[in-house]
N, C-alpha and C positions, 0 to 999 in steps of 0.2 A: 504494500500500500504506500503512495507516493506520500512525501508531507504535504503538497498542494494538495491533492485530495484533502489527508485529515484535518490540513488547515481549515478548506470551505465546509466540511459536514461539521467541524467546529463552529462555525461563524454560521451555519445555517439555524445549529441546535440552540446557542444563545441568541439568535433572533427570532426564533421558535417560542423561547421562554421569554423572551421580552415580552412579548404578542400577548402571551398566554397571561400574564401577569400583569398587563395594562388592562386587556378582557377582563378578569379575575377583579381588580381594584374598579372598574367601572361600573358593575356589576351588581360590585357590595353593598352600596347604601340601596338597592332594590331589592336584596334580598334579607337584608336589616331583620332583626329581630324587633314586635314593633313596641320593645317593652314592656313591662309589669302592666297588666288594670291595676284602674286608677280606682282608690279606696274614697273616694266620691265624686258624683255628679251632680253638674247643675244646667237646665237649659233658660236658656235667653231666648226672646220670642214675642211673639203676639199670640191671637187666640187657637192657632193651631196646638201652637206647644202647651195649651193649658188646655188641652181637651174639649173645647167650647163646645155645646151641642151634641158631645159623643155620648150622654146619660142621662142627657132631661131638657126642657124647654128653655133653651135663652141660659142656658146656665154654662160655667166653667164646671172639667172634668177634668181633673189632673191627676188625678186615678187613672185615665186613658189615654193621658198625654203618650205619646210616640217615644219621647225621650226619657223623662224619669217616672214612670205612673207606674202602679202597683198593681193592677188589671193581667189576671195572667192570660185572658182571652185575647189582648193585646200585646204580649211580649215585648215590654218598650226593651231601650237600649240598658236601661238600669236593670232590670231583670235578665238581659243575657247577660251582663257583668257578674252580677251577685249568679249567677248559677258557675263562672269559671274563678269566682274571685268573691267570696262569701263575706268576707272583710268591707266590703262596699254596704250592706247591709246597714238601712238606718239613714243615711247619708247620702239622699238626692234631696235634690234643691228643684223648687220651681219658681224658678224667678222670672215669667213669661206673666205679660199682661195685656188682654184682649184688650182692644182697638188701638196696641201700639203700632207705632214706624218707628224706621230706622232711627227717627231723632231722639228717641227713648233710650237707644242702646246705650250710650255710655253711662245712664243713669245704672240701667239693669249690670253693666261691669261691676260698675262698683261697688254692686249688691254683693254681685258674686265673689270678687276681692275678698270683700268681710269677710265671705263665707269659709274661703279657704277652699275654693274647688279643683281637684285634679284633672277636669273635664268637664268644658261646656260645649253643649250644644246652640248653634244660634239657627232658630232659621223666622227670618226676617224681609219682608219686602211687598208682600201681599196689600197689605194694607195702605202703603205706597204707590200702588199699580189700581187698584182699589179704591176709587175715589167717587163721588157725588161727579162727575165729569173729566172728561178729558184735557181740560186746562189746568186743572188742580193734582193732576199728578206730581209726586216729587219730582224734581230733573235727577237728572245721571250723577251731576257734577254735587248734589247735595248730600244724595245716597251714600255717595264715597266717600265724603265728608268725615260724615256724621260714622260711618261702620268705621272708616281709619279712627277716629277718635277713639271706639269702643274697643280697637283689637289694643288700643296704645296702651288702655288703663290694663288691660288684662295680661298684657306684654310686661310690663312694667310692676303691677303687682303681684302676677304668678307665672313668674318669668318658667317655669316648668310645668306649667300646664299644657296640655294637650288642647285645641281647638278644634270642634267640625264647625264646615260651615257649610248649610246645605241650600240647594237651588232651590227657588221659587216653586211651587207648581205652575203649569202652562192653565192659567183664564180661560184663553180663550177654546181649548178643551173644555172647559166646565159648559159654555156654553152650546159647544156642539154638543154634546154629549145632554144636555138640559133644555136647549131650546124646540124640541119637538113635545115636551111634556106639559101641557096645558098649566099643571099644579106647580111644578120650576116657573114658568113663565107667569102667573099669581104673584108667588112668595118673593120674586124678583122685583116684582114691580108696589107689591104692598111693602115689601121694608128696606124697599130703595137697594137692594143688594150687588154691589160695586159696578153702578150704572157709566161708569167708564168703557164697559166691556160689555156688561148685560141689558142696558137700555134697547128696548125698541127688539126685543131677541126675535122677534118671527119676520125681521124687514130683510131683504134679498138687496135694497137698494145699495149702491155702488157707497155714496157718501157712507152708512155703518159699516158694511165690509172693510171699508176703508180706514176707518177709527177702530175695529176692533186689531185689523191687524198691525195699525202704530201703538195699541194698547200694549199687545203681546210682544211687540220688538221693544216697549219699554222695559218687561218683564226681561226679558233677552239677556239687556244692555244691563240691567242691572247685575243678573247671575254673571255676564262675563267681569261685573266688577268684584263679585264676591271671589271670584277663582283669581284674580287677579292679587286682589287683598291680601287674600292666603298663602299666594307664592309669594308675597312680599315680606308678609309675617313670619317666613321659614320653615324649619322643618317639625313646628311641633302643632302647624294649622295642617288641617287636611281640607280640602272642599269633595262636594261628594260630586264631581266632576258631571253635573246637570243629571244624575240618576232620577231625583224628583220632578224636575222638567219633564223628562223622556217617559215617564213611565205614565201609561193608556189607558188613565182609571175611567172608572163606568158610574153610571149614574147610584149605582146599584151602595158604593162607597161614600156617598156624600148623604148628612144630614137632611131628611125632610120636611124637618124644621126650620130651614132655611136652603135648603138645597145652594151649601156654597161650604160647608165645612164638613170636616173626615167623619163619618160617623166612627162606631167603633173598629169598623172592619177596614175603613179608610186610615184610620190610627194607627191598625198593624202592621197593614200594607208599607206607610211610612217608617215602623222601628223597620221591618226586613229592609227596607230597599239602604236607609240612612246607617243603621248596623252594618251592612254590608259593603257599604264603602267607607267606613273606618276606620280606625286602625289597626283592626284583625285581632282582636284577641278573643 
């Protein structure tokens, strides 16, 4: 065997391993271990994350909240926790308050600060998109605002906490999915229910089509700010990469009460889909 041969199978094997080993390091923060559960939660939110509607007339239910509730019919996220991490036990927080927006949130951080939570949930924006009209939706540039101000307090006072932050549902599904049903198109219009998107639900005319679908690209613009926020906030925010967005709920999932929030089966649907884009434990 020449030494130019064993010289190049030399020089081939160490850039073999080079290769192998830049692959290998590239690799690693995706296959990360995603840490210990966290020995409590707390969600931030409006009336989804309190259950609204999922157990009685006009009332909160945070029993069946998605995120911390106690409803095993529901499996929120605090309950898969405490079944792999029993320590959690005791220690969810619901610091969500129906008919918030975003501009609520840094008040709701700083609940949570107090609290001392290892893990919140946020999910926030509906009620933003969700307005008495189309004029009076929040803009983009206030949305961001106001959610940057709330990841700072929580950055800042639980600098090791873990964040999800989950997308919007899509509106304007609610109303496809509701506007053939005479008794959604009632409840819509007796309690004024987010006539931004829902006004006028049985008109075909160009002008609503037209406002329903600048309603939904508000909703959009907003979740692309929430994944933004969160790559910005590092590696201890997750966003659930528009899982809540994307997912084809049916009418069958939404309160009667109001045909516009999760009842209890819409609750579950929300801990599987937001559990599931997580942080895997």
């Amino acid at each position: 065997m020449s030494s130019t041969w064993r010289g190049s199978a030399a020089l081939a094997a160490l850039t073999a391993a080079v290769i192998l080993a830049a692959q290998l390091g590239t690799a690693a923060p995706a296959n990360a271990a995603p840490g210990p559960p966290p020995g409590s939660i707390a969600s931030m939110g409006d009336s989804i994350s309190r259950g609204f509607n999922a157990c009685g007339w006009y009332v909160d239910c945070p029993s069946r909240s998605f995120s911390t509730g106690s409803d095993a019919a529901v499996n929120s996220q605090y309950l898969r926790i405490r079944a792999v991490h029993p320590a959690i036990g005791g220690h969810s927080f619901n610091d969500a308050k129906s008919g918030a927006k975003v501009a609520d949130m840094p008040g709701q951080a700083a609940t949570v600060v107090s609290q001392g939570a290892a893990y919140v949930t946020i999910l926030i924006g509906a009620n933003d998109a969700c307005t008495s009209s189309e004029a009076s939706m929040t803009s983009v540039a206030a949305f961001r605002s106001s959610l940057d101000s709330a990841l700072g307090t929580l950055k800042a006072g639980l600098p090791d906490a873990k964040i999800q932050l989950i997308s919007i549902p899509d509106i304007k599904r609610l109303w496809q999915v509701g506007s053939a049903s005479s008794s959604a198109r009632g409840v819509w219009s007796l309690f004024g229910v987010c006539q931004s998107m829902l006004a006028n639900p049985s008109s075909t005319a160009a002008a609503d089509a037209a406002r329903r679908d600048r309603v939904r690209q508000r909703v959009a613009d907003f979740n692309g700010q929430l994944a933004s926020a969160c790559t910005a906030y590092g590696a201890n925010c997750k966003y659930d990469g528009g899982a809540v967005f994307d997912y084809q709920f049916t009418l069958s999932q939404v309160s009667t009460w109001d045909y516009f929030h999760p009842n209890a089966s819409g609750q579950a649907v929300l801990a599987s889909l937001t559990y599931a884009a997580g942080f895997g434990w």
